[in-house]
C-alpha positions as CSV (number, residue, x, y, z in Angstrom):
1,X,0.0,0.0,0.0
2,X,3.2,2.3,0.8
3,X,6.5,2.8,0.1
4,X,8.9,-0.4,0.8
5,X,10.6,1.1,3.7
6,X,7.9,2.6,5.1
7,X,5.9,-0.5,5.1
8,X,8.9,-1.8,6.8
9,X,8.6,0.5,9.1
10,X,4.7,-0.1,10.4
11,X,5.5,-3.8,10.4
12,X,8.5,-3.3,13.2
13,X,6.2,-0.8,14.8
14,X,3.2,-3.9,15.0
15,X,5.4,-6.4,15.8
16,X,4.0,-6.6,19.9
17,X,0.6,-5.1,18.8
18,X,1.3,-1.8,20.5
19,X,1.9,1.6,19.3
20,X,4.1,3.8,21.4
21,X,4.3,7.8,21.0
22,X,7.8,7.7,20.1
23,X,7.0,5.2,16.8
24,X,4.3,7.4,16.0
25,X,6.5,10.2,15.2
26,X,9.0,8.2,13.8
27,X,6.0,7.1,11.4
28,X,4.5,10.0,10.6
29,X,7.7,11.9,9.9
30,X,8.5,9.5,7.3
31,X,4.8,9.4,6.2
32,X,4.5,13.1,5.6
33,X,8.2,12.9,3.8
34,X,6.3,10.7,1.2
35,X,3.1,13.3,0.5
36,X,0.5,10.8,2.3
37,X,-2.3,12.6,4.3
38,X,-1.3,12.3,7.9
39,X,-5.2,12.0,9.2
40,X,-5.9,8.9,7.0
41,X,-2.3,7.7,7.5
42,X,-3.3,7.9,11.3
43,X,-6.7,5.5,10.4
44,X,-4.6,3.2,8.5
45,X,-2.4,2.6,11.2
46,X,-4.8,2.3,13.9
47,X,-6.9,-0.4,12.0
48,X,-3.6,-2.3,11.3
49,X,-3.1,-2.4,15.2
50,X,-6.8,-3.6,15.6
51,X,-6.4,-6.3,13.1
52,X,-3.1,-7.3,14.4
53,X,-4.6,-7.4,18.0
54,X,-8.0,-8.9,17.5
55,X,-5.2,-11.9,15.6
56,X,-3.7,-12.5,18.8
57,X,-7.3,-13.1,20.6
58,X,-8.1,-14.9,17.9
59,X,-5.7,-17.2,16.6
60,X,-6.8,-19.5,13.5
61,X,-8.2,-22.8,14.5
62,X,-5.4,-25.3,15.0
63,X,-6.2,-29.0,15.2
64,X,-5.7,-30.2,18.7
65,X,-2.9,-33.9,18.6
66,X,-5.9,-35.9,18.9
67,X,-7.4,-34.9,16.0
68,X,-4.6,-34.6,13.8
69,X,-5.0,-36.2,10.9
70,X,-2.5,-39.1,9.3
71,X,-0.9,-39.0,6.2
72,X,-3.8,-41.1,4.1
73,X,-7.2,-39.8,3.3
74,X,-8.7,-42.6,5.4
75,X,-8.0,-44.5,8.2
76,X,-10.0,-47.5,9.7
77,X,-13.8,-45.2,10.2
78,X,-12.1,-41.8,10.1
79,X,-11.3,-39.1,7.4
80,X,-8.8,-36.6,6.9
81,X,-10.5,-32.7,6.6
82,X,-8.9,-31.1,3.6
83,X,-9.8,-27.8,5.2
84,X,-7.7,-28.0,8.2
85,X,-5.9,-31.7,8.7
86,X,-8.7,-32.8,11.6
87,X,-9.6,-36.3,11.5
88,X,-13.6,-37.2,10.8
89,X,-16.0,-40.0,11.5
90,X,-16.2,-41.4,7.7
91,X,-20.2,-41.4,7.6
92,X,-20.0,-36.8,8.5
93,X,-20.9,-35.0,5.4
94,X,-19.2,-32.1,7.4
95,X,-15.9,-31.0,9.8
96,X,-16.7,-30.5,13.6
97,X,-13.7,-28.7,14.2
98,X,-13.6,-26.0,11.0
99,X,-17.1,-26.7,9.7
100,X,-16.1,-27.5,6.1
101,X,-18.4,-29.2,3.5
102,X,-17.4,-32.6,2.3
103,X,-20.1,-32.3,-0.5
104,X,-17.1,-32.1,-3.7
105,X,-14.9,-35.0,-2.4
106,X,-14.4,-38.0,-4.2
107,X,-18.5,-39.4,-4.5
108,X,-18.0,-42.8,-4.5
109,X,-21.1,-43.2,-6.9
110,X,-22.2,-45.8,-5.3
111,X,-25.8,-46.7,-7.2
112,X,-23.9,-47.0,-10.0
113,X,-21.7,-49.5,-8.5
114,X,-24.7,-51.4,-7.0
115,X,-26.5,-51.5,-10.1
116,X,-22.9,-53.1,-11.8
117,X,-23.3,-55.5,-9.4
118,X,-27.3,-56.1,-10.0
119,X,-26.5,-56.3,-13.6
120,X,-23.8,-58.9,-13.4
121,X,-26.2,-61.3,-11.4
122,X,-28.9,-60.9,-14.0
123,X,-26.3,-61.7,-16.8
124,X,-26.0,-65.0,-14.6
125,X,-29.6,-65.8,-15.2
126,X,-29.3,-65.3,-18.9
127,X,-26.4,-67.9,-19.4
128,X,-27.8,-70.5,-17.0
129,X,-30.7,-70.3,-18.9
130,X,-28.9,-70.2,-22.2
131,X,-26.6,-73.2,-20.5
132,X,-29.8,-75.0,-19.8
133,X,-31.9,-74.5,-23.1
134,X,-29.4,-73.2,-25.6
135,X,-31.9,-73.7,-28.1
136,X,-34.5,-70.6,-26.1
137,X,-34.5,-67.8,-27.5
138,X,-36.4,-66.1,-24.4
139,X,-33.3,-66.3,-21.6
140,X,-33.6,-64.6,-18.8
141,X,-37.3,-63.3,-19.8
142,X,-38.6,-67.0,-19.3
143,X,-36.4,-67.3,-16.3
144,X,-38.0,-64.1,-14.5
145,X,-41.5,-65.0,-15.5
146,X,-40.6,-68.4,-13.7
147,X,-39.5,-66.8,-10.8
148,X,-42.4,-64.7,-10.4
149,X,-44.9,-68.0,-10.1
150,X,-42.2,-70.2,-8.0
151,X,-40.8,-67.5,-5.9
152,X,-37.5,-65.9,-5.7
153,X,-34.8,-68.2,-7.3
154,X,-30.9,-68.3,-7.0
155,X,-30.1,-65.3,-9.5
156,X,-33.4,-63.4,-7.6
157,X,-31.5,-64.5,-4.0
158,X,-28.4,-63.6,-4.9
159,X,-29.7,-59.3,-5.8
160,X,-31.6,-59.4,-3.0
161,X,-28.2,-60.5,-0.9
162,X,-26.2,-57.9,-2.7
163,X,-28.8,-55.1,-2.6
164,X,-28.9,-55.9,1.4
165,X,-25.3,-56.0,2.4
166,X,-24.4,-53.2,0.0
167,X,-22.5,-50.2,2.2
168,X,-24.5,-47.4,3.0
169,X,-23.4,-44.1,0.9
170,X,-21.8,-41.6,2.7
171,X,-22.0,-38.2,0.9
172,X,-24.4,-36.2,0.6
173,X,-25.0,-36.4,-3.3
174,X,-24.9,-40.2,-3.0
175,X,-27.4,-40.2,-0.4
176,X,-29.6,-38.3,-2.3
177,X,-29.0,-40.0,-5.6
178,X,-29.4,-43.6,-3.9
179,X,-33.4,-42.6,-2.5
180,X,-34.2,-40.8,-5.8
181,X,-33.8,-44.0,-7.5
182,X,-34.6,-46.5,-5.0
183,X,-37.7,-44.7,-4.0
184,X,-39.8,-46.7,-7.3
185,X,-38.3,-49.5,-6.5
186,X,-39.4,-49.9,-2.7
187,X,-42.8,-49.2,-3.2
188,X,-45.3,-52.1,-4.2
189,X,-46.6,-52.2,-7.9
190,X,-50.6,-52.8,-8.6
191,X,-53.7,-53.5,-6.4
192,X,-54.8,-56.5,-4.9
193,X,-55.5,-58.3,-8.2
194,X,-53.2,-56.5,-10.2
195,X,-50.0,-57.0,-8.0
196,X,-50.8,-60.6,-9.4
197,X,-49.1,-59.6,-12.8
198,X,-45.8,-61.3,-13.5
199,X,-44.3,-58.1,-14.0
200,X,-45.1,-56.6,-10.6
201,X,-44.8,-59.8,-9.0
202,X,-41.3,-59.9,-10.1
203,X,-40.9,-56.0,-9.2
204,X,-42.6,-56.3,-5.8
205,X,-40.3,-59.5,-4.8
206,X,-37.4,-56.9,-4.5
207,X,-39.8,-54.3,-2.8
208,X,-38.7,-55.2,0.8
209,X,-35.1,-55.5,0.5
210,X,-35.1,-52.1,-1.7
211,X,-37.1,-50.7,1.8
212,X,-34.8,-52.0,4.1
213,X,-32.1,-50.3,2.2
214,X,-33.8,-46.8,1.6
215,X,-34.4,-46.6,5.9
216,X,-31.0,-47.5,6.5
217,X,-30.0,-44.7,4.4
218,X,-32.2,-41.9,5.6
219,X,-31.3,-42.9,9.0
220,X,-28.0,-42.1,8.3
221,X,-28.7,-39.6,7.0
222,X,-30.8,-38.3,9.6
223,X,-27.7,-38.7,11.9
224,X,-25.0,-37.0,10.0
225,X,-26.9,-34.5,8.6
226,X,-29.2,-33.7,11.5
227,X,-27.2,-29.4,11.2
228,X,-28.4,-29.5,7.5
229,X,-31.9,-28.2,7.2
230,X,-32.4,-28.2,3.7
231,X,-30.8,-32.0,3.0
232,X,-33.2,-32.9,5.9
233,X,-36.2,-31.5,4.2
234,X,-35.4,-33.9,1.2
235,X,-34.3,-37.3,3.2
236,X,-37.9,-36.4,5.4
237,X,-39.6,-36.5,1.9
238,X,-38.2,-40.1,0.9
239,X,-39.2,-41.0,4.6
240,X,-42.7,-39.6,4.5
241,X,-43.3,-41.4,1.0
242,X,-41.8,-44.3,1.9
243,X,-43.9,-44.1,5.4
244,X,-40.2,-44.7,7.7
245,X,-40.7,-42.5,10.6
């Protein structure tokens, strides 16, 4: 803002946050030397001493041993804050100690991966049809339709295993993204007679375990997010839908 030296001369002056009469003239001699208006000159230098003193009361937050964070991201249930080093439970979609959003770190996308996973067991169905009757043209269609009379088969067991031991998402976008998607899916297809259908006997089959899943998540959500008013609002409406108190 000034000259060099003189700048020099205000940060000496600072150093132990007090301003003696003696640097004052020593400051304003070489101010006035340089052409600066003494009155503003004066204002200038008194908020550098408030600044500089209201530092000292408060100093910027420092991460206390315990909750320094180790060299990795992650460790065991905890997570290092990129803001300021602290270490995190791993399910907080923000710091306790500095208050910073996790919302932009890595989202694990985690429906996608669960669907990957869903996919892969269907695919299962197909060639153990195909293995079966390689002469069927229908697959996994046939297979499904079967299932829906019978009951839940191997390939049907198997999603409903993978769909009920899949981790819980932990960021806020993944939460969010999860219920959007799920919420069809745990709710029951037809009427009394028309639930009958093989197409929403084969949907409703999954309609529990898709439940299950959307009130463990907005649980957790409920938890970790219980500061944020406006992600509660949302996770309440998935609840209220899906009738989880």
């Amino acid at each position: 803002m000034y000259d060099k030296k003189l700048e020099s001369l205000i940060e000496a002056a600072l150093i132990d946050g007090q301003l003696t009469d003696k640097e004052k003239q020593v400051l304003f001699k070489k101010a006035e030397t340089l052409g600066i208006d003494l009155d503003e000159f004066e204002m200038v230098l008194d908020a550098r001493l408030y600044k500089k003193n209201q530092a000292k009361v408060s100093p910027p937050p420092t991460p206390s041993p315990e909750l320094e964070a180790p060299a990795s991201d992650k460790y065991g249930d905890v997570k290092k804050c990129p803001s300021c080093g602290a270490m995190v439970e791993s399910f907080k979609t923000n710091c306790g100690y500095c208050d910073h959003s996790f919302v932009n770190i890595e989202a694990n996308s985690s429906i996608e991966l669960l669907f990957e996973m869903l996919n892969e067991a269907e695919d299962m169905r197909v060639m153990e049809r195909h293995s079966a009757n390689p002469f069927s043209a229908l697959g996994g269609a046939m297979s499904a339709s079967f299932s829906s009379i019978t009951g839940p088969g191997k390939v049907d067991r198997k999603k409903m295993a993978i769909i009920a031991n899949f981790p819980v998402p932990t960021t806020k976008e993944d939460m969010l993204e999860f219920l959007s998607l799920a919420l069809p899916r745990a709710q029951k297809k037809g009427n009394f007679i028309t639930a009958q259908q093989p197409e929403n006997k084969i949907h409703n089959t999954f309609v529990n375990v898709w439940h299950s899943k959307c009130e463990q998540i907005i649980m957790k959500a409920r938890f970790s997010m219980k500061n944020d008013k406006n992600i509660l609002e949302e996770i309440n409406y998935y609840a209220s839908t899906l009738k989880i108190r």
